[in-house]
MMTF fields as JSON, N, C-alpha, C and O atoms, coordinates in Angstrom:
{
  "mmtfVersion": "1.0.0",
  "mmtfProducer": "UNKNOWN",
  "numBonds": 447,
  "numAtoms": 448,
  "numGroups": 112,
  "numChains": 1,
  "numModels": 1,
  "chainsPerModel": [1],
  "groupsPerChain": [112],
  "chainIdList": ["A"],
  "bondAtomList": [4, 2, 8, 6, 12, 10, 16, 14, 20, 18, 24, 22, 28, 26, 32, 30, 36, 34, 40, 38, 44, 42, 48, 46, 52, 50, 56, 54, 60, 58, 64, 62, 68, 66, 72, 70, 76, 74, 80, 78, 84, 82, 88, 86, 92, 90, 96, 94, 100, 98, 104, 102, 108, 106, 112, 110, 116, 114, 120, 118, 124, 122, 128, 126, 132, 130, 136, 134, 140, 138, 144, 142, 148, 146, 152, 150, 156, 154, 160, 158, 164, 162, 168, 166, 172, 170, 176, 174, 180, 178, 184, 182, 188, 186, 192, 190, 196, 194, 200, 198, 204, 202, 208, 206, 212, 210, 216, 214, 220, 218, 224, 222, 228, 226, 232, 230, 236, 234, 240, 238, 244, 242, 248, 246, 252, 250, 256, 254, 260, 258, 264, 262, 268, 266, 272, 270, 276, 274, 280, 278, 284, 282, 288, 286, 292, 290, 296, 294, 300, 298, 304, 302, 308, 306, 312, 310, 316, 314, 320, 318, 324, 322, 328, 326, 332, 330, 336, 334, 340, 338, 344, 342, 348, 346, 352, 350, 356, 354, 360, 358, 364, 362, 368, 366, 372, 370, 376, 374, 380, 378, 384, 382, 388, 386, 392, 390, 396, 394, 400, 398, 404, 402, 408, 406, 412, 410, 416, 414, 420, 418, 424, 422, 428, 426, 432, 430, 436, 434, 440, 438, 444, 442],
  "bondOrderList": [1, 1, 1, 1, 1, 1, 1, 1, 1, 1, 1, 1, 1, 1, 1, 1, 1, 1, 1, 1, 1, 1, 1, 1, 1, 1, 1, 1, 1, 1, 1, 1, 1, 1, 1, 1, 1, 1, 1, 1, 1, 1, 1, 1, 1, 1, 1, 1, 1, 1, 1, 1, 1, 1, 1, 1, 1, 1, 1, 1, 1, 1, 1, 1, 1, 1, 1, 1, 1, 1, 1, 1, 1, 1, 1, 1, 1, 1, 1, 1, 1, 1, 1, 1, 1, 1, 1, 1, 1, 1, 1, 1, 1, 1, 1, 1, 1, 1, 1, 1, 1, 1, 1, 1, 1, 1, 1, 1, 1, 1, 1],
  "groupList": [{"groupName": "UNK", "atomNameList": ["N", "CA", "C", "O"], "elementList": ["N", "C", "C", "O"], "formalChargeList": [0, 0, 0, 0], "bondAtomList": [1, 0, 2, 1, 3, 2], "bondOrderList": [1, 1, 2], "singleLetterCode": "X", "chemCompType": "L-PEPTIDE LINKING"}],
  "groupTypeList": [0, 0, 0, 0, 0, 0, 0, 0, 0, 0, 0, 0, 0, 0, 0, 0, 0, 0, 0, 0, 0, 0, 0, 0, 0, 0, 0, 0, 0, 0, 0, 0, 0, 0, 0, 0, 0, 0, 0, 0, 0, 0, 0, 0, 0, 0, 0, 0, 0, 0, 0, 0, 0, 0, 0, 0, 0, 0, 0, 0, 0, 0, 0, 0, 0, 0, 0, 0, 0, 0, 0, 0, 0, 0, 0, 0, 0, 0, 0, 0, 0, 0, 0, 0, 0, 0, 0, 0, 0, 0, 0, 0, 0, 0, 0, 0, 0, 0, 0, 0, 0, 0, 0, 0, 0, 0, 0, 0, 0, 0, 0, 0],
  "groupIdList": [1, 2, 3, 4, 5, 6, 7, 8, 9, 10, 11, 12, 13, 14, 15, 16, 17, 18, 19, 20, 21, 22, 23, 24, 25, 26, 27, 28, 29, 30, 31, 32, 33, 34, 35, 36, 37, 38, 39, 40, 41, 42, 43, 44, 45, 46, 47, 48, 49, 50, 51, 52, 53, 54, 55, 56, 57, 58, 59, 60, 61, 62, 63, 64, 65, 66, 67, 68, 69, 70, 71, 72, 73, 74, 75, 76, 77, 78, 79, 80, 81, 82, 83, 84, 85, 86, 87, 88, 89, 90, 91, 92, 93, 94, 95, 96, 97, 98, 99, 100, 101, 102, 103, 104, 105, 106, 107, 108, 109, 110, 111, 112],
  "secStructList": [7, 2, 2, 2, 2, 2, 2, 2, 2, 7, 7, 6, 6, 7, 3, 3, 2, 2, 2, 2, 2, 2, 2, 6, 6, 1, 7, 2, 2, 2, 2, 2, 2, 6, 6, 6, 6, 6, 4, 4, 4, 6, 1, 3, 3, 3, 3, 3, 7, 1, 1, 7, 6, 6, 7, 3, 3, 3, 3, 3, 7, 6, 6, 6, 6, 2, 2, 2, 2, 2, 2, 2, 2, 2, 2, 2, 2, 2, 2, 2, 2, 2, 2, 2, 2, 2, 7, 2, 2, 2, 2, 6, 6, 6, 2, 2, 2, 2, 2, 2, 2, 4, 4, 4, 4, 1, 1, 1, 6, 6, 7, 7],
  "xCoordList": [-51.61, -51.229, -49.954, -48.841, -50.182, -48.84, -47.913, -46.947, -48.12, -47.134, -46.554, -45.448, -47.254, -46.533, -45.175, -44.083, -45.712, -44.647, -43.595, -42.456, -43.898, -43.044, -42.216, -41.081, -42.571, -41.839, -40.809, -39.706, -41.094, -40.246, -39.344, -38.13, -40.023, -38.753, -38.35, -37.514, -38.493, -38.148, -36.539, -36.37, -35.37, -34.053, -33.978, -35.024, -32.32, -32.373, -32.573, -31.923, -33.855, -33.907, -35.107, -35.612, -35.612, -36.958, -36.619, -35.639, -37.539, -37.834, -38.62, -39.34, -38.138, -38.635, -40.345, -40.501, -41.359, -42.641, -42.9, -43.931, -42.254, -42.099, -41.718, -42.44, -40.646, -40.167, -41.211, -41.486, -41.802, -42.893, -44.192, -44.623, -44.552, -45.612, -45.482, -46.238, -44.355, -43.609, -43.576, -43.797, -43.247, -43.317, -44.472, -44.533, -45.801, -47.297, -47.781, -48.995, -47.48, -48.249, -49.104, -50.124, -49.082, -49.826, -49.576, -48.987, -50.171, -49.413, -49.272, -49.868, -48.273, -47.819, -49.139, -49.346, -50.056, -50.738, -51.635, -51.962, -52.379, -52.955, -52.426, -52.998, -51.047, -50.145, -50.275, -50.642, -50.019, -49.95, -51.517, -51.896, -52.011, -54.364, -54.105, -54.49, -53.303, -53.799, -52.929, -52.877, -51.806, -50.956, -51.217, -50.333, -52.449, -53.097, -53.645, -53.97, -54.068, -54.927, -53.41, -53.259, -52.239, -51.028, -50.405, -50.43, -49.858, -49.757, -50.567, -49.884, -51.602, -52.608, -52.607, -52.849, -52.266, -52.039, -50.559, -50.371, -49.631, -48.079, -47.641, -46.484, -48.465, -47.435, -46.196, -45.114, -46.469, -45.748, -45.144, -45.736, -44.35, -43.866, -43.385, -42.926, -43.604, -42.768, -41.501, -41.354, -41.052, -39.807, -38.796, -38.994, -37.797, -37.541, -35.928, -35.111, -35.862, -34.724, -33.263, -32.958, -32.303, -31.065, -30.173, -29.353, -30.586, -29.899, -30.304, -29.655, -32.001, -32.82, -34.252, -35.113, -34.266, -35.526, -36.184, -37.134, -36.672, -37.499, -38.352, -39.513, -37.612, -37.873, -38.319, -37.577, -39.855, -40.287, -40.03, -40.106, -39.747, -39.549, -40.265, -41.079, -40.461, -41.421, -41.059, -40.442, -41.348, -40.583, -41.802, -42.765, -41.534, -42.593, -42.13, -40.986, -43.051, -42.504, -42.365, -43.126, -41.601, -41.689, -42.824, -42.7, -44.066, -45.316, -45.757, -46.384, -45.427, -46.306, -45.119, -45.451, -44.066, -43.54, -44.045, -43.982, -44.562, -44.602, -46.254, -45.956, -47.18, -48.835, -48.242, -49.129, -47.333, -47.344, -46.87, -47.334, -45.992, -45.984, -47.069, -47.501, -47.341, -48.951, -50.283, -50.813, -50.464, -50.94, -51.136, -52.188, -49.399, -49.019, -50.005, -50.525, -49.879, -50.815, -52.084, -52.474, -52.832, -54.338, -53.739, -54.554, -52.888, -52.572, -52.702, -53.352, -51.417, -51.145, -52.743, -52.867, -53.736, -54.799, -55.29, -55.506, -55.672, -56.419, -55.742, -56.609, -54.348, -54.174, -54.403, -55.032, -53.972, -54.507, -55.652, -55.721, -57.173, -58.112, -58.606, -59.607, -57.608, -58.032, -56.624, -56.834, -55.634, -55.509, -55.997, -56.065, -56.452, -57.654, -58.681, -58.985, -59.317, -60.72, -60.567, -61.315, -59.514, -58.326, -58.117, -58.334, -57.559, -56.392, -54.803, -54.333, -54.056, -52.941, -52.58, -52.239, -52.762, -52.568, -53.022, -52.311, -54.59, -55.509, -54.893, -54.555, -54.652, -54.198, -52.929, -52.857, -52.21, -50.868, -50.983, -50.072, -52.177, -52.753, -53.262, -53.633, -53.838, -54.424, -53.362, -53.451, -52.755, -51.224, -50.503, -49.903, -50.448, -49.918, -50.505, -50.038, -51.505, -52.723, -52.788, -53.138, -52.752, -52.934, -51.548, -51.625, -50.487, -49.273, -49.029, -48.29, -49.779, -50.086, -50.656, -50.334, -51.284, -52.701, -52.816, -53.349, -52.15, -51.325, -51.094, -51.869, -50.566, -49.226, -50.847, -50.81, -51.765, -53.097, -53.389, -53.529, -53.566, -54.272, -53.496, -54.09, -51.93, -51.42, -51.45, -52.107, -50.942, -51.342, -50.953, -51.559, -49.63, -48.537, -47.769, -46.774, -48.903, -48.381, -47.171, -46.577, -46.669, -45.003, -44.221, -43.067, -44.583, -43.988, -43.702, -44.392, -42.312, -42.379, -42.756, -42.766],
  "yCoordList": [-23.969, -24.413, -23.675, -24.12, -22.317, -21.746, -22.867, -23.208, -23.336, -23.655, -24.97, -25.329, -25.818, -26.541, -25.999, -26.543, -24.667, -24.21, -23.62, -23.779, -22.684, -22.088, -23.582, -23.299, -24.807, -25.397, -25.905, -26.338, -25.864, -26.556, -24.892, -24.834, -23.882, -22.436, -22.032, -21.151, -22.201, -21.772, -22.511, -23.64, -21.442, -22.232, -21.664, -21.319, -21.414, -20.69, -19.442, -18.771, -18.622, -17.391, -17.06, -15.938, -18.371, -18.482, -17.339, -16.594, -17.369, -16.928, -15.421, -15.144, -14.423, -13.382, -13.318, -14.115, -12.891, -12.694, -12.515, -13.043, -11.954, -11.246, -12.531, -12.765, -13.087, -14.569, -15.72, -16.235, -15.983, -16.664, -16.648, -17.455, -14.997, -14.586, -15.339, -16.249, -14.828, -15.675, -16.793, -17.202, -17.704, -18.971, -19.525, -20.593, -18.998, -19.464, -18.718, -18.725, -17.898, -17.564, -16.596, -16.473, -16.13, -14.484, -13.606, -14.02, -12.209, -10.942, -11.043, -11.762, -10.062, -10.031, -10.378, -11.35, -8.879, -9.095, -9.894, -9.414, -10.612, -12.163, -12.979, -13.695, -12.747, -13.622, -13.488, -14.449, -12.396, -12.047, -12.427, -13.177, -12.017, -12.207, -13.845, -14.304, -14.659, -16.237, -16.703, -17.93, -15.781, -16.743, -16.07, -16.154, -15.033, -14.752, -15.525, -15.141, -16.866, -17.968, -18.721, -18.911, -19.173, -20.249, -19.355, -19.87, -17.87, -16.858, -16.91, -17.096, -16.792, -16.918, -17.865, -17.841, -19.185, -20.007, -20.884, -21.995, -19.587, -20.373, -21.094, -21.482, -21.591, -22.348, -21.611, -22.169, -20.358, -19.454, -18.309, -18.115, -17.786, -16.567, -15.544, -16.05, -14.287, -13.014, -12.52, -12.715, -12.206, -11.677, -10.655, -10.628, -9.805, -9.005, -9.88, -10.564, -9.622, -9.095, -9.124, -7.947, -9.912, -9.187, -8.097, -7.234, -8.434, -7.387, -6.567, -5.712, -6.466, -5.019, -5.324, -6.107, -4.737, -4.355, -4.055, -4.075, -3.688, -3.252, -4.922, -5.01, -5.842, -7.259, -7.882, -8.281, -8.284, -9.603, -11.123, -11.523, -11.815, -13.524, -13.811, -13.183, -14.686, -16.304, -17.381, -18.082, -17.894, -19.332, -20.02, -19.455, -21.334, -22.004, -22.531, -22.926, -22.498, -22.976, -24.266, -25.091, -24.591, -26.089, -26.66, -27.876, -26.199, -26.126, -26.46, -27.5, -25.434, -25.291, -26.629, -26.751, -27.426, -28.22, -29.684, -30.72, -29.77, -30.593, -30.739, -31.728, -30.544, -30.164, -30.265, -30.737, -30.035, -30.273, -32.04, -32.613, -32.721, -33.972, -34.962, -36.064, -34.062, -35.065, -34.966, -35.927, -34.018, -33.708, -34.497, -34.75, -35.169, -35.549, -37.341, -37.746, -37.739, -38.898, -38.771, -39.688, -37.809, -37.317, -36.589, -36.8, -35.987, -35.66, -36.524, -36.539, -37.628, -38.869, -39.754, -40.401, -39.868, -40.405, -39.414, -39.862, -38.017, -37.17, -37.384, -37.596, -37.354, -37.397, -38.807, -38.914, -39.952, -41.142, -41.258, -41.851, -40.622, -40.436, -39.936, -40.351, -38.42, -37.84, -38.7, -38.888, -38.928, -40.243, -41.475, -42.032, -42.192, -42.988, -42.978, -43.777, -41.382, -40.884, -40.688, -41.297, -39.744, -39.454, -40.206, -40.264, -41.09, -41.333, -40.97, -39.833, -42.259, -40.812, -40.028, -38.85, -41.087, -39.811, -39.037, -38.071, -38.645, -37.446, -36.514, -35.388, -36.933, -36.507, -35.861, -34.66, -36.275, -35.512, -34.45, -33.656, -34.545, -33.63, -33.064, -32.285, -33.06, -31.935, -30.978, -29.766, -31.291, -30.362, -30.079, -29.009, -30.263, -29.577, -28.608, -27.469, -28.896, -27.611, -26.797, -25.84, -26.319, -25.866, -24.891, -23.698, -25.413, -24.902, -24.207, -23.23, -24.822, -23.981, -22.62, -21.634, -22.627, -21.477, -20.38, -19.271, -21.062, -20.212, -18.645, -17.755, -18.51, -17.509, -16.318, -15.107, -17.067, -16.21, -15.49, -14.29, -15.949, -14.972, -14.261, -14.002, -13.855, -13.134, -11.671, -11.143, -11.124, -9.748, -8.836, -8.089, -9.372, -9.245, -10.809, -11.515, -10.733, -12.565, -12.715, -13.761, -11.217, -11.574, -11.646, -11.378, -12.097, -12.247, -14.17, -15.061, -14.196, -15.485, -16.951, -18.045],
  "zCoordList": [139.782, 141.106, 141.513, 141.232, 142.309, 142.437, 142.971, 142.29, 143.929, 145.067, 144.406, 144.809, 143.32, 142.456, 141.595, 141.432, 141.103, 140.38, 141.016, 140.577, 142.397, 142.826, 143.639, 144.022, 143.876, 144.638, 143.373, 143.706, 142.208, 141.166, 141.016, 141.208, 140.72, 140.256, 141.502, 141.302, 142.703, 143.813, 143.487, 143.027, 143.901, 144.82, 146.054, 146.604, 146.893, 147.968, 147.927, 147.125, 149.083, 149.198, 148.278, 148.219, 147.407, 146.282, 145.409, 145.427, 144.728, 143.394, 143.721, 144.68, 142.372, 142.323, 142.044, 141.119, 142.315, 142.32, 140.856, 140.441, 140.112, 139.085, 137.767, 136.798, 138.032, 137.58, 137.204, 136.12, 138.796, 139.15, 137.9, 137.075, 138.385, 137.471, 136.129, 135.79, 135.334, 134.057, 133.811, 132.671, 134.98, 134.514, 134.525, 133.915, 135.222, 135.454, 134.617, 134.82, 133.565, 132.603, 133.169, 132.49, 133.797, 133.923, 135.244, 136.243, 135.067, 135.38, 137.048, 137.85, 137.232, 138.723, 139.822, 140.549, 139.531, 140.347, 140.049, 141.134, 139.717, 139.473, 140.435, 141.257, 140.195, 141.162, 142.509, 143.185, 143.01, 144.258, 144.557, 145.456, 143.988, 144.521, 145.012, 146.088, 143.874, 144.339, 144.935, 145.021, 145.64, 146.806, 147.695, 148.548, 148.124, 149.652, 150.175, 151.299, 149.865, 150.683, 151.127, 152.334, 150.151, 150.227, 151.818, 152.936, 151.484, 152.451, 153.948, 154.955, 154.031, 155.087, 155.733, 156.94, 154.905, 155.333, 156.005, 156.501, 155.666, 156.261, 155.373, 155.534, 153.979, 153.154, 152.456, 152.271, 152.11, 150.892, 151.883, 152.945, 151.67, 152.774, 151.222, 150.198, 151.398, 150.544, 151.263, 152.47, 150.895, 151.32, 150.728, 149.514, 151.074, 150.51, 149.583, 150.2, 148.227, 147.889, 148.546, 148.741, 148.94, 149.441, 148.472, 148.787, 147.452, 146.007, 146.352, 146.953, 146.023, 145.965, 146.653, 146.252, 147.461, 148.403, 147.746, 148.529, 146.713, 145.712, 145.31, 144.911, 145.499, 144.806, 145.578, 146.475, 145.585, 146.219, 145.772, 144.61, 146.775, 146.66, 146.795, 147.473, 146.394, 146.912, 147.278, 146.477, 148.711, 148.705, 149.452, 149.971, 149.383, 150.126, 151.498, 151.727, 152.303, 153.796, 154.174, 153.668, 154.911, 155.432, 155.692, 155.842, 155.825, 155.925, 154.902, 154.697, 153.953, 152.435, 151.554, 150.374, 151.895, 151.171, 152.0, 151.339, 153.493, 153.959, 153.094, 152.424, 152.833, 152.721, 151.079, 150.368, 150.517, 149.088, 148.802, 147.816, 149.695, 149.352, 150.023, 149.684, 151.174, 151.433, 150.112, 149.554, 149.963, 148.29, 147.34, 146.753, 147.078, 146.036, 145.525, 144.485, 146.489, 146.437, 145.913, 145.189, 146.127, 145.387, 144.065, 143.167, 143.679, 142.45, 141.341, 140.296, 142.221, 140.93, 140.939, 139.899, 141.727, 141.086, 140.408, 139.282, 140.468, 139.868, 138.252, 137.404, 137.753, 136.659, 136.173, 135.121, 136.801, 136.366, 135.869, 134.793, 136.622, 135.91, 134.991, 134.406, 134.584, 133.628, 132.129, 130.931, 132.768, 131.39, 131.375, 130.28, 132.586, 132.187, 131.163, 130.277, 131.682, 130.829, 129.673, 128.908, 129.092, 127.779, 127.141, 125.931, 127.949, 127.086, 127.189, 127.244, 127.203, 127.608, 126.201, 126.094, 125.06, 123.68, 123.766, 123.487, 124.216, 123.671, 124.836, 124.469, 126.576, 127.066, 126.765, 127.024, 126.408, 125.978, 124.57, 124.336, 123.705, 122.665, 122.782, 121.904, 124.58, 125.015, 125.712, 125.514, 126.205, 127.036, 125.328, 125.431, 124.825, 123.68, 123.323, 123.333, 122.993, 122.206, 123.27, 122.579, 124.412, 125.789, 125.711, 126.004, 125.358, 124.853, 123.821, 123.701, 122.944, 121.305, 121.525, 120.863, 122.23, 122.167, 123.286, 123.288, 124.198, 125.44, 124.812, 125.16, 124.363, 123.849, 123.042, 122.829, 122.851, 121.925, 122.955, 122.724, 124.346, 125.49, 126.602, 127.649, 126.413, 126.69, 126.599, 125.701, 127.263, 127.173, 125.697, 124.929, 125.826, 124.555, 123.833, 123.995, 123.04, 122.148, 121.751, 121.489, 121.693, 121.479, 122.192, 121.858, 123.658, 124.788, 124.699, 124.203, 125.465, 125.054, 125.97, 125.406]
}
């Protein structure tokens, strides 16, 4: 869910594209492919760098933060159900192992 993550790594002026990529676990352009619908849509804006023009941001729009807390209400049932269905132990042994095993399908496993 980009716009989950970028609304949590976003500060002022958002987050580098590059950063982003990093914290969602895979490569730039991956990244950029699945925030052309958030983009298209006015939630997510790119932007340049004030350091270096070379550097794309990411931030989310008043749009894309207003459409993320209307959201939020279908979230918290969607996970309720799946720790309903779970469990919240098995649920939480499943976000672990998910964490464990992460790091196997990276490009470079010794990336951290």
């Amino acid at each position: 869910m980009p716009a989950a993550t970028l609304r949590r790594e976003a500060r002022d002026g958002g987050v580098p594209v590059s950063d982003l990529a990093s914290a969602m676990d895979m490569d730039r352009t991956t990244l950029t492919r699945n925030l052309r619908p958030l983009l298209d849509q006015g939630l997510v804006a790119l932007g340049a760098d004030l350091a270096d023009a070379r550097v794309r941001r990411a931030l989310i729009t008043a749009k894309g933060g207003a459409a993320f807390v209307d959201a939020m209400p279908y979230w918290r049932v969607a996970l309720g159900f799946v720790n309903r269905t779970l469990g919240e132990a098995d649920a939480g042994a499943l976000h672990d192992w998910m964490d464990l095993v992460t790091p196997a399908f990276r490009a470079d496993p010794s990336e951290p």
